[in-house]
C-alpha positions, -999 to +999 in steps of 0.1 A: +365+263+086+341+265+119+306+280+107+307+293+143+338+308+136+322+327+110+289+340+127+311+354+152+327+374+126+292+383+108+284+395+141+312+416+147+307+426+113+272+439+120+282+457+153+310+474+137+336+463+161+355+441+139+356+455+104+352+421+087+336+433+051+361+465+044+386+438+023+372+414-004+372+403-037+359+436-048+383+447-076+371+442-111+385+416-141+383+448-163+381+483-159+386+495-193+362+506-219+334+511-189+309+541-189+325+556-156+359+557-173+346+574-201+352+610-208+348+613-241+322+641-257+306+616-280+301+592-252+316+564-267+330+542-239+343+511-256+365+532-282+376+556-255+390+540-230+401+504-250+419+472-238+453+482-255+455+518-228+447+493-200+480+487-191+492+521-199+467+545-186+455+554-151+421+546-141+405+577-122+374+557-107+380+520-104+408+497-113+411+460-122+430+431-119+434+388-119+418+373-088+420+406-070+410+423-035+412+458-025+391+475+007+357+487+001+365+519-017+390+506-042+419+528-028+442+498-021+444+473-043+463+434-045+458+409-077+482+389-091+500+392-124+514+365-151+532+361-181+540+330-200+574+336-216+555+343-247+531+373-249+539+400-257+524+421-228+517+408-193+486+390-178+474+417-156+437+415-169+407+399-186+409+402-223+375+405-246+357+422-269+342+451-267+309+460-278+316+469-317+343+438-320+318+410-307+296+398-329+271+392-302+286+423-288+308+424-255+324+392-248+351+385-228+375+361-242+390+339-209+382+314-187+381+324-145+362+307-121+350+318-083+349+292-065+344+296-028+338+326-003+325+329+031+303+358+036+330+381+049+353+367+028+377+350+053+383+324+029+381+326-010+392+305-032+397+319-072+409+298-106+421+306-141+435+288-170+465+305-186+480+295-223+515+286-224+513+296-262+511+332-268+479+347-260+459+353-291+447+392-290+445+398-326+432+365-338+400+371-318+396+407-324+400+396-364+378+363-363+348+377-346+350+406-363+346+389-395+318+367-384+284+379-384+255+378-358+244+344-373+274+329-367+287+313-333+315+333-314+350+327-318+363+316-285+395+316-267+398+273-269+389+275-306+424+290-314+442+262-302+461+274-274+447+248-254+455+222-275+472+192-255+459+206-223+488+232-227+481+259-202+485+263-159+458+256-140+460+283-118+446+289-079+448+315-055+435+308-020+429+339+005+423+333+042+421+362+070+438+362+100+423+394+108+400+422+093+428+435+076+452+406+073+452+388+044+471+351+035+472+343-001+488+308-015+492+308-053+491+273-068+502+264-101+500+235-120+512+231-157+489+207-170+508+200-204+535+173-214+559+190-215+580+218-191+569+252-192+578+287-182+557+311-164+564+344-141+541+354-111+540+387-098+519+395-069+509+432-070+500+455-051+487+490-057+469+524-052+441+538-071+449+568-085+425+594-065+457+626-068+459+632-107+423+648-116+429+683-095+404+679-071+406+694-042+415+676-006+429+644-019+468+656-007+494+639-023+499+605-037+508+577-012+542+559-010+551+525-017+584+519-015+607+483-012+622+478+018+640+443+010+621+415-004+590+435+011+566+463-002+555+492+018+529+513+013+520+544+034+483+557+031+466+589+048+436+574+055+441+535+052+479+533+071+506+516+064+500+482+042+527+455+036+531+427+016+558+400+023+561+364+014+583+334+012+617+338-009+637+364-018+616+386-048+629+410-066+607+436-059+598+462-090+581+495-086+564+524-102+542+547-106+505+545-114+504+576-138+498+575-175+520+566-196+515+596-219+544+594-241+528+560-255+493+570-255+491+605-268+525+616-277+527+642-246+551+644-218+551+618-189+541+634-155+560+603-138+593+587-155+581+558-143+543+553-155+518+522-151+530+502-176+571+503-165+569+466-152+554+451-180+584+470-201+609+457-175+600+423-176+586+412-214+607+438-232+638+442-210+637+478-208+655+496-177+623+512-167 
């Protein structure tokens, strides 16, 4: 990539003619059991909001996601998705340990690596390292919980799942063609002896900024399948699309709770946050 290239875009940047900085890698790993998702009276964030709701709950002020972008106020979001043919929920996010569960307190429980960027994020490059064995949730929760302050940590390659060099080696390359057009290339390579099984889903999304009743935020925006593409209509950001190589089958719903689950109330949407991840680990027509 020219550096010349890039101080030309810098430039533009700075002017405000070429709006360079409004997408990047901006989106968090995790969004749950964080103080501005926290609405609890006792102000308890990491029991209020905890990993298990992630996938199944709306965020109201910032979302998350696996080497993700979204534009600079988190309205529209991309990050890919992953499951392994084995866990029971999808990859859609880091996995750790809360404050309580840790027993060095919060401690995230994967291995991600950012590797590259240019300053207006033309070019990024982003890796992680997925089990092909099932994921082991409870197993950390249990271990750490179980060892005390003195102790070290019970980390994600202590369980084994990487035993054999058993897991993808995964890497997502972004590269601009424009301010607001973004190339991504997903590489995967399954560094284990054997064959193995895994399921990409590239995802888009919108923040949910319509479900609080506040006033002026009109209604949700649309993203709808048109073929193998998704199309997204928004009242301030436009239209957004994603397309790629292929024929996907593209899967789409809501980003509303999934209240049924969660709290035992009716669903506002029949098709909450969490419908893919039913749809594709569990089978369920959602």
């Amino acid at each position: 990539m020219s550096g010349r290239a890039e101080k030309d875009r810098l430039a533009a940047a700075d002017a405000g003619t070429d709006p360079w900085r409004d997408w990047g890698p901006y989106l968090a790993e995790r969004a749950w059991g964080t103080v501005r998702e926290d609405y609890s009276e006792w102000g308890a964030a990491w029991d209020y909001f905890p990993h298990d709701h992630a996938r199944s709950r709306a965020y109201r002020w910032n979302e998350d996601g696996l080497g993700g972008i979204c534009d600079d106020q988190q309205r529209f979001c991309f990050a890919l998705a992953f499951w392994n043919g084995r866990d029971p929920i999808l990859k859609e996010r880091i996995f750790g340990l809360s404050g309580p569960e840790g027993n060095h307190g919060e401690d995230p429980k994967e291995y991600w690596w950012y590797l590259d960027s240019t300053p207006t994020h033309s070019w990024m490059r982003w890796r992680y390292h997925y089990p092909q064995a099932r994921f082991p949730y409870a197993e950390l929760a249990r271990v750490n919980r179980e060892r005390g302050r003195g102790q070290p940590e019970y980390e994600l390659v202590d369980t084994g799942v990487f035993d054999g060099s058993r897991y993808w080696a995964i890497t997502a390359d972004y590269a601009k063609a424009g301010p607001t057009d973004m190339c991504v290339r997903v590489r995967l390579e399954n560094r284990g002896p054997e064959a193995a099984t895994i399921h990409v889903l590239p995802t888009l999304w919108f923040r949910n900024t319509w479900g609080w009743g506040l006033p002026g935020r009109g209604d949700p925006p649309k993203l709808v399948a048109e073929g193998p593409r998704l199309v997204g209509e928004h009242q301030r950001l436009g239209r957004v699309v994603l397309t790629g190589a292929g024929e996907p089958t593209p899967l789409v719903c809501d980003n509303e709770h999934n209240a049924v689950r969660l709290w035992g109330l009716p669903n506002r949407s029949p098709y909450p946050k969490d419908g893919i991840n039913d749809f594709v680990v569990d089978g369920q027509p959602t």
